[in-house]
C-alpha positions as CSV (number, residue, x, y, z in Angstrom):
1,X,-170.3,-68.6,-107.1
2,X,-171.4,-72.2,-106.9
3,X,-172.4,-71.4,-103.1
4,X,-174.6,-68.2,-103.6
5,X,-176.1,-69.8,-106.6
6,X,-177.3,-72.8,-103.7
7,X,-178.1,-70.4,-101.5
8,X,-180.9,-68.5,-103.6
9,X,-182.2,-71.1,-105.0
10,X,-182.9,-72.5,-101.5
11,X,-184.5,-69.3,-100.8
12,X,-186.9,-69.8,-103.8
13,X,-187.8,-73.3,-102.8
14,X,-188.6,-72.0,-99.3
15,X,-190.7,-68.5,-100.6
16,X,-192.7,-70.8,-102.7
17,X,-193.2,-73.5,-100.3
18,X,-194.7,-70.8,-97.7
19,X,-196.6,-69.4,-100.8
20,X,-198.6,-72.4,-101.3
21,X,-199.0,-72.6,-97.7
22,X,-200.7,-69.5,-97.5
23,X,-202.9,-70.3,-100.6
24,X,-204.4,-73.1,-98.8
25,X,-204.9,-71.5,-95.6
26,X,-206.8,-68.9,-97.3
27,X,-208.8,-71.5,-99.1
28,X,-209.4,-73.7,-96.0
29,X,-210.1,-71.1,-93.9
30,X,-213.1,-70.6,-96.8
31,X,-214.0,-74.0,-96.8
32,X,-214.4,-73.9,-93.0
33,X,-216.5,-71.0,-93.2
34,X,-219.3,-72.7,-95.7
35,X,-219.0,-75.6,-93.4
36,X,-220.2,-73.2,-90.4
37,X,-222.5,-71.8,-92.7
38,X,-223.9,-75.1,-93.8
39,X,-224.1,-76.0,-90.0
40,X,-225.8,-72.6,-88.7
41,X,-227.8,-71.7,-91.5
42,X,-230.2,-68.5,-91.0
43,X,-233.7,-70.4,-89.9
44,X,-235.1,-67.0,-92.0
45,X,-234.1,-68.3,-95.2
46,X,-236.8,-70.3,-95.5
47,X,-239.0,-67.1,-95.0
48,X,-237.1,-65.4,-98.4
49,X,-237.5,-68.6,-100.1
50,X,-241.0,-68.6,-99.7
51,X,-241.5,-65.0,-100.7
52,X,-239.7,-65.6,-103.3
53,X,-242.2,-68.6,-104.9
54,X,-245.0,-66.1,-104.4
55,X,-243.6,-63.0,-105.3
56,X,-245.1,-62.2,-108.6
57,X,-242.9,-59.5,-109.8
58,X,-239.0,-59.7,-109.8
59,X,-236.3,-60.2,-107.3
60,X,-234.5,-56.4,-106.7
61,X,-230.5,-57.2,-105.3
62,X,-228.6,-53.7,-104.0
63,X,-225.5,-53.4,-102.5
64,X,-222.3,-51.2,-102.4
65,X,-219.0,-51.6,-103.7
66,X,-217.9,-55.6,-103.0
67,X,-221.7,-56.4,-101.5
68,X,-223.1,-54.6,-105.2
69,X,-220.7,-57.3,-107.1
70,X,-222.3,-60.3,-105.4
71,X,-225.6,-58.6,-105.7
72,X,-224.6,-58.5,-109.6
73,X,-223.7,-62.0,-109.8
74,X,-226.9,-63.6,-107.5
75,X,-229.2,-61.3,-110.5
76,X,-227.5,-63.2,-112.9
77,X,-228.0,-66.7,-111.2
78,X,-231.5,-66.1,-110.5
79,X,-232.4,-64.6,-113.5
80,X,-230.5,-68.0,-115.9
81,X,-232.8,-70.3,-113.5
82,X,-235.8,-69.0,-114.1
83,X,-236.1,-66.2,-111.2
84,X,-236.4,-63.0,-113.2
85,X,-233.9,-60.4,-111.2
86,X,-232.7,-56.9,-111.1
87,X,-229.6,-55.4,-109.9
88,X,-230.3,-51.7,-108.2
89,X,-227.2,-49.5,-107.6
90,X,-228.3,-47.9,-104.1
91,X,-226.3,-44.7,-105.2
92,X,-228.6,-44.3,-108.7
93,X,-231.7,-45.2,-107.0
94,X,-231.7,-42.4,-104.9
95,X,-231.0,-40.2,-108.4
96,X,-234.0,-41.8,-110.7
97,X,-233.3,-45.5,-110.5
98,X,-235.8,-46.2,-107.7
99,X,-238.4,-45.5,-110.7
100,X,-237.2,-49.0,-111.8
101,X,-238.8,-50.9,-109.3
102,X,-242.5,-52.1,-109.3
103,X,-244.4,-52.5,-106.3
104,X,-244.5,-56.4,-106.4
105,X,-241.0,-57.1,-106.2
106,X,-239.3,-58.2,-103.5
107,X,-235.8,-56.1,-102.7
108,X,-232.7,-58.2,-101.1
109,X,-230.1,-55.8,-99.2
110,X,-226.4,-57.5,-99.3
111,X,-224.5,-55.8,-96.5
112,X,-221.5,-57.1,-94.5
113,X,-221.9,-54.8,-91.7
114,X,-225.7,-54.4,-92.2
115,X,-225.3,-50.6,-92.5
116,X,-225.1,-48.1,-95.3
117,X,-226.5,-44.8,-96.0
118,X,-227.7,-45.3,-99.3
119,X,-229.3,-48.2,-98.7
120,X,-230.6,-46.6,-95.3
121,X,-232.7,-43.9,-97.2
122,X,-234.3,-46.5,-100.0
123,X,-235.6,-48.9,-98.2
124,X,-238.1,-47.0,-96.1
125,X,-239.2,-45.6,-99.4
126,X,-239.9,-49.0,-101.2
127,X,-241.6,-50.5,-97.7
128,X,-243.9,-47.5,-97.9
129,X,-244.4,-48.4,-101.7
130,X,-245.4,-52.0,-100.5
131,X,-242.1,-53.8,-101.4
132,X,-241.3,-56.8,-99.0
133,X,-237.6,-55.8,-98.1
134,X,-234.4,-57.7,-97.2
135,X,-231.3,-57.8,-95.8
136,X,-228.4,-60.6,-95.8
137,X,-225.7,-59.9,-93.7
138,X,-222.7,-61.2,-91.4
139,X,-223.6,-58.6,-88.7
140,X,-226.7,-57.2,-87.6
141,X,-226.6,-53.3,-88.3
142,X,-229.1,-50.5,-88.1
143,X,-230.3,-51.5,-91.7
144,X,-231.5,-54.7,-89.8
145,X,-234.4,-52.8,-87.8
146,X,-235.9,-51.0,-90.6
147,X,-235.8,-54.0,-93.0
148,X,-239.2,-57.0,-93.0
149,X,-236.5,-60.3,-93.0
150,X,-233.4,-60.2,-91.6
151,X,-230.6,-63.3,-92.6
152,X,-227.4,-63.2,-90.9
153,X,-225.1,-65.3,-91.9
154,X,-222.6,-66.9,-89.2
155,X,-219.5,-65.0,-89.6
156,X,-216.1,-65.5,-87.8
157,X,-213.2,-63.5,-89.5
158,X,-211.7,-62.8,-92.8
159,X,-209.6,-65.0,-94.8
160,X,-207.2,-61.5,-95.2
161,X,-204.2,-61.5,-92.9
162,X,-205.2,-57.9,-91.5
163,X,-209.0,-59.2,-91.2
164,X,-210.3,-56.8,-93.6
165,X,-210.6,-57.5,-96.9
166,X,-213.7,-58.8,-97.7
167,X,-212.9,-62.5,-98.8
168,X,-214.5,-65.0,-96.5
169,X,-217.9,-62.7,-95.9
170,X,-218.3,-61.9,-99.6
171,X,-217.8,-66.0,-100.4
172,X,-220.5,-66.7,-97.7
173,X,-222.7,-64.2,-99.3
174,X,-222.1,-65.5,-102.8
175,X,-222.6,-69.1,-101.8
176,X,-225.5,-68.7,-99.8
177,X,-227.3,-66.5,-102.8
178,X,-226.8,-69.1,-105.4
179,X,-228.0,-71.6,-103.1
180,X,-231.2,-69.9,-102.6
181,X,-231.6,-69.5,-106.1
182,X,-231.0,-72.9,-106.9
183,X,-233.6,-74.2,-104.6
184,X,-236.4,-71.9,-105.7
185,X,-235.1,-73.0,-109.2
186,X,-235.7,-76.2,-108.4
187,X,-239.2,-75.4,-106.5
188,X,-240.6,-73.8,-109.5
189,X,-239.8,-77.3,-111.6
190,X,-237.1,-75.2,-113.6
191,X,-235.9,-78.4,-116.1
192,X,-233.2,-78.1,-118.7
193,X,-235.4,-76.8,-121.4
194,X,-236.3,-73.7,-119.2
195,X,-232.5,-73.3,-119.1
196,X,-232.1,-74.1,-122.6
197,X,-234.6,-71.1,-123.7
198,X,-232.6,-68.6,-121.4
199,X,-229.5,-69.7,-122.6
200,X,-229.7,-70.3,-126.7
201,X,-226.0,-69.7,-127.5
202,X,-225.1,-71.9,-125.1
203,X,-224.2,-75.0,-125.9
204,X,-227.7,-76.9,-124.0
205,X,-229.3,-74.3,-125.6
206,X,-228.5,-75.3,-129.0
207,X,-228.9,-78.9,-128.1
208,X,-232.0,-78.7,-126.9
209,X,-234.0,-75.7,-129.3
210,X,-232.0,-75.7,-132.6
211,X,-233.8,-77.7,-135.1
212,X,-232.6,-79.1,-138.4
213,X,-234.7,-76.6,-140.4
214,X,-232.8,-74.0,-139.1
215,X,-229.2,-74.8,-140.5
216,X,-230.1,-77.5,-143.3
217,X,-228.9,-76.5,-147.1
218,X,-232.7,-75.1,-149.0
219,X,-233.2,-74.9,-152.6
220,X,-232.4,-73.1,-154.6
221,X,-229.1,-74.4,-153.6
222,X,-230.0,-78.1,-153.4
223,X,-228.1,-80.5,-156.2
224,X,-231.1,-82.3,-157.5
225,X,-230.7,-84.8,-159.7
226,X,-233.2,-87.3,-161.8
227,X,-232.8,-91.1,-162.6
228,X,-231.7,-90.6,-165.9
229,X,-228.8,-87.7,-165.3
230,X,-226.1,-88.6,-167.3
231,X,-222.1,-88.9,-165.1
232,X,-220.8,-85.8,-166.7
233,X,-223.9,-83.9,-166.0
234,X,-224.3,-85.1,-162.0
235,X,-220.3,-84.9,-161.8
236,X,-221.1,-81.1,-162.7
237,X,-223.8,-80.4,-160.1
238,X,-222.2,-82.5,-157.8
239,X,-219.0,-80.3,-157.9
240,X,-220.6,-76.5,-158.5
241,X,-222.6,-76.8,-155.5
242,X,-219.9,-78.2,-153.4
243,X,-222.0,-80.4,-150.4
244,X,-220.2,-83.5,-151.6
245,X,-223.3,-85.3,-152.5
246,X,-226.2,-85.4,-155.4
247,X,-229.7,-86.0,-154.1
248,X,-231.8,-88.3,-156.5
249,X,-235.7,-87.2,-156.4
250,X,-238.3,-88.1,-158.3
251,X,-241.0,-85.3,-160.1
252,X,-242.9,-85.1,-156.8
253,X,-239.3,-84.4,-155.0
254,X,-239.9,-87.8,-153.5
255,X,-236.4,-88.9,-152.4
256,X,-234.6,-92.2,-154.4
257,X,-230.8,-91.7,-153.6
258,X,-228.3,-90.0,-153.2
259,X,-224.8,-90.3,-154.3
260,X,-221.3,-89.3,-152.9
261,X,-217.8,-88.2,-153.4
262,X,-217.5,-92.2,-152.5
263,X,-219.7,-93.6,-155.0
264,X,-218.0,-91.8,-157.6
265,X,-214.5,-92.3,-156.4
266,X,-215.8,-96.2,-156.5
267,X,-217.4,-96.1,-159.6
268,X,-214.0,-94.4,-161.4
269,X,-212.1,-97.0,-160.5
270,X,-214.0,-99.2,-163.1
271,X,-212.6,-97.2,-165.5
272,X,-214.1,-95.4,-168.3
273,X,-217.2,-97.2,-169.2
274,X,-218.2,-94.5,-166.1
275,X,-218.9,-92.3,-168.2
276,X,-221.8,-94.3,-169.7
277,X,-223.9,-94.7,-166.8
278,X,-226.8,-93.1,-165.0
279,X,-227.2,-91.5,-161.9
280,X,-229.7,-95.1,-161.3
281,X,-226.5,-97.1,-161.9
282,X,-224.1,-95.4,-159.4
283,X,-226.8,-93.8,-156.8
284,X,-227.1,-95.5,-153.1
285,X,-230.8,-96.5,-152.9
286,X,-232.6,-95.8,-149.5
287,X,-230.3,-93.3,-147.8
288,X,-230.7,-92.2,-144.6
289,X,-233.0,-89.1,-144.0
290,X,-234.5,-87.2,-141.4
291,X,-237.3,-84.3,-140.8
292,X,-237.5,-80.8,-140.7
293,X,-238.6,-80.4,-137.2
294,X,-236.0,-83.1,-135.2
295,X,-233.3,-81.4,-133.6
296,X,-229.9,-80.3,-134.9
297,X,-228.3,-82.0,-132.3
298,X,-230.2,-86.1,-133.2
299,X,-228.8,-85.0,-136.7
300,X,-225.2,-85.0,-135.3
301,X,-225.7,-88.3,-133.7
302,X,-227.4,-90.5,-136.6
303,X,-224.3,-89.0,-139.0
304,X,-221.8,-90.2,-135.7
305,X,-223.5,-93.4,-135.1
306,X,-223.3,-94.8,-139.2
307,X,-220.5,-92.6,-139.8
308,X,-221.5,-90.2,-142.6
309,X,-221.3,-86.8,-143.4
310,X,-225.1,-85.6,-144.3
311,X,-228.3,-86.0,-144.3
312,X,-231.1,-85.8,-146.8
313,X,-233.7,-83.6,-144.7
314,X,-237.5,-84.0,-145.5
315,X,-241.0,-82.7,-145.0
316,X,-244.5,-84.1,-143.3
317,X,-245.2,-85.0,-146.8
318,X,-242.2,-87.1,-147.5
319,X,-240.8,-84.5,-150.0
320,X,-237.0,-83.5,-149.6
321,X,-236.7,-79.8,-148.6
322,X,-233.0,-79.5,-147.8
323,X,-229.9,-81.1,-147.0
324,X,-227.6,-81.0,-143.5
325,X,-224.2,-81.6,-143.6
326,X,-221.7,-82.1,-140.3
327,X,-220.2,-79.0,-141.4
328,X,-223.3,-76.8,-140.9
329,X,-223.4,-78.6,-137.5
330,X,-219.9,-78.1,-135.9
331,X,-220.3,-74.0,-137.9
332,X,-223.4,-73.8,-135.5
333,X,-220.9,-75.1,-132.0
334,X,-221.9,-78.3,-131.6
């Protein structure tokens, strides 16, 4: 029993040491195809890139089955970096969906073999409509006469073990798409705030367009309280309106103070002469503030860097408008 027990588990040990063998040959032999790429690179590409910065409608990518799913993913790098992109299904566009495209865009083919019907029949029809065409490929096919730019990538074998499965062609493709998009991208002086705009859930997007305005406490809800409010009566709006603070103004809203759970927790401990004093006697004089218009995400730091919770939030004309509490910040993803 002892022996058999041995004896499969040796087997284990030995199926998974040949598994992670075969995990890294596929990925090196991936690897070694980008390096290729990298070394051989289509002289065309800098043609498409080109055409690209002076194209003045949109960037059309087709393709069929695998080829259409790289085609899906390059519109959606182009179009995050500033490229605006479409993604044309050959098979619909010979049903209606050619009615999509615009007579200034530029269509891009992605074909292993550089063949297919489909994309056979449209691209004669857009050429004629005065669309600059495409093709990127790993083999020059019949789509490669009929097409204005031609980019075939250097292409060796599959990382399958029958040499079929399209694994190391669709990863060239994929690589090689997302780096011409990056470098028009970065041609076209696309910063971070470009990215920001096309991406406002994100979290850049947020940190770079969200502004305090937009997720700070507004009256009516604001605890407002005057020199002269007596304990119980701040300990009251303090508590109903639940932001942990009371914001001292004068009758022009002109901030004075603002006091905490802390203050009052500190001022309790003096025991009950508390409930004598003023919101003057326990308030903290000259807290911090910030404006309207800064962004959320300088809010978050000034409450990191003196360690506090909110901030009093105020107009142009020094009056307070509203209130921003870490809470509202980390609701909002930051």
């Amino acid at each position: 029993m002892q022996e058999q027990f041995l004896e499969d588990e040796s087997v284990i040990l030995n199926s998974e040491s040949k598994i992670k063998r075969d995990l890294i040959k596929v990925l090196s032999t991936e690897s070694q195809a980008i390096t290729n790429l990298i070394n051989n690179f289509p002289e065309s590409s800098i043609t498409l890139i080109k055409k690209i910065i002076k194209t003045e409608g949109r960037v059309i990518f087709s393709g069929m089955g695998k080829s259409g799913l790289i085609a899906k993913k390059l519109v959606a790098t182009f179009s995050s970096t500033g490229t605006p992109s479409l993604f044309l299904h050959p098979a619909e566009a010979l049903h209606g969906d050619l009615g999509m495209i615009r007579s200034d865009d530029l269509f891009i083919a992605i074909s292993k073999s550089g063949t297919g019907k489909e994309l056979a029949q449209i691209i004669p029809i857009l050429k004629s409509c005065g669309n600059y065409t495409t093709l990127i490929c790993c083999s020059k096919g019949k789509l490669s006469d009929i097409v204005d730019l031609t980019l075939e990538l250097p292409f060796t074998q599959e990382a399958c073990q029958m040499n079929l499965a399209p694994t190391t062609s669709s990863t060239l493709c994929m690589a090689f798409g997302d780096a011409i998009g990056v470098v028009v991208s970065k041609l076209k002086n696309f910063d971070k705030n470009d990215f920001a705009k096309f991406h406002p859930a994100g979290a850049l997007g947020k940190r770079l367009l969200l502004k305090v305005n937009s997720l700070m406490v507004c009256e009516p809800n604001l605890p407002f309280l005057n020199l002269n409010t007596s304990f119980v009566d701040l300990l009251y709006v303090i508590s109903s309106n639940k932001l942990g603070v009371g914001i001292i103004v004068d009758d022009d809203k002109k901030l004075l103070g603002i006091i905490t759970d802390g203050d009052l927790r500190r001022s309790a401990q003096k025991g009950p002469e508390i409930f004598n004093k003023k919101a003057s006697d326990i308030m903290t004089k000259n807290p911090k503030s910030i404006k309207q218009d800064i962004l959320a995400y300088d809010a978050l730091n000034i409450m990191q860097s003196f360690n506090i919770t909110s901030l009093v939030v105020k107009n142009s004309k020094e009056e307070v408008v509203g209130l921003i509490h870490i809470h509202d910040l980390l609701k909002a993803g930051f």
